[in-house]
N, C-alpha and C positions, 0 to 999 in steps of 0.2 A: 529141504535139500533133496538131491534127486541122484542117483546113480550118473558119474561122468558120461560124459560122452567125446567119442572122435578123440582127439589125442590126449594121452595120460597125462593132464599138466595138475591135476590133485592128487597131491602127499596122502590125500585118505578115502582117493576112490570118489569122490561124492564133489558134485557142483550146489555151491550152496544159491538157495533160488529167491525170488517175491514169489508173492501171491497176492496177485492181482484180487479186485471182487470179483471178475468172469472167469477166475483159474478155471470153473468146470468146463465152460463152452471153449476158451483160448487158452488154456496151459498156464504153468510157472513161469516166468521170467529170468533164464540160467543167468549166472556170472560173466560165463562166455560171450554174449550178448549184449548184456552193459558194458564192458569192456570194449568188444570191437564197434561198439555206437557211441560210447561216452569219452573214452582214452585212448583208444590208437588213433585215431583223425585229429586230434592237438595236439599244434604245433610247438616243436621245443621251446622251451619259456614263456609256454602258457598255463595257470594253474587251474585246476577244479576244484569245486569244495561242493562235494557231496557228501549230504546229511542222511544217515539213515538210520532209524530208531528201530532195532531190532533186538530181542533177547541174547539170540547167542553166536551170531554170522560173526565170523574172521574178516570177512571181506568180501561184501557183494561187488567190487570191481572187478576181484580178481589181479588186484596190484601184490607188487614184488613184498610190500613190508602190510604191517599191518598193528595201531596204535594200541599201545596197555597201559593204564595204569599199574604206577609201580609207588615206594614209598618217597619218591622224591617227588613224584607226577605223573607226567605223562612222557612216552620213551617213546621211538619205532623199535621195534622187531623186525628181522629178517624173515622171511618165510623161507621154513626149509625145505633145501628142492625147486625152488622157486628156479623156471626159465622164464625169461622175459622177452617172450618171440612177439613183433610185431606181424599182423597180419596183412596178407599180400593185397 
């Protein structure tokens, strides 16, 4: 994760990131980014199913909810603070 950047849309300050194998020569890969290439350009009632195997990200999309196990299964959560501005 990396210090947010441009407008405050993380509850904790921080974009959670990848890390590519060339992070040193080309950077992390922000939330901001997958988001504005993977989910704001599909169209209503279209779904995604991105898989990411990660220890402790909330959400490398950067979507409104974000999934937990709980003792019944699996729930959505809210994310708090969450706006959900599509970009221009």
């Amino acid at each position: 994760r990396l210090p947010a950047v441009g407008a405050d849309d993380e509850p904790d300050g921080y974009d959670e990131t990848l890390v590519p194998s060339d992070a040193g020569a080309a950077g992390q890969i922000r939330d901001d980014l997958l988001f504005r290439t993977l989910v704001a350009p599909l169209p209503a009632g279209v779904r995604l199913f991105f898989l990411l195997d990660s220890c402790h990200s909330g959400t490398a999309l950067d979507l409104p909810y974000v999934y937990r196990p709980d003792d019944r299964g699996m729930a959505a959560r809210a994310v708090p603070g969450y706006r959900f501005a599509r970009p221009a």
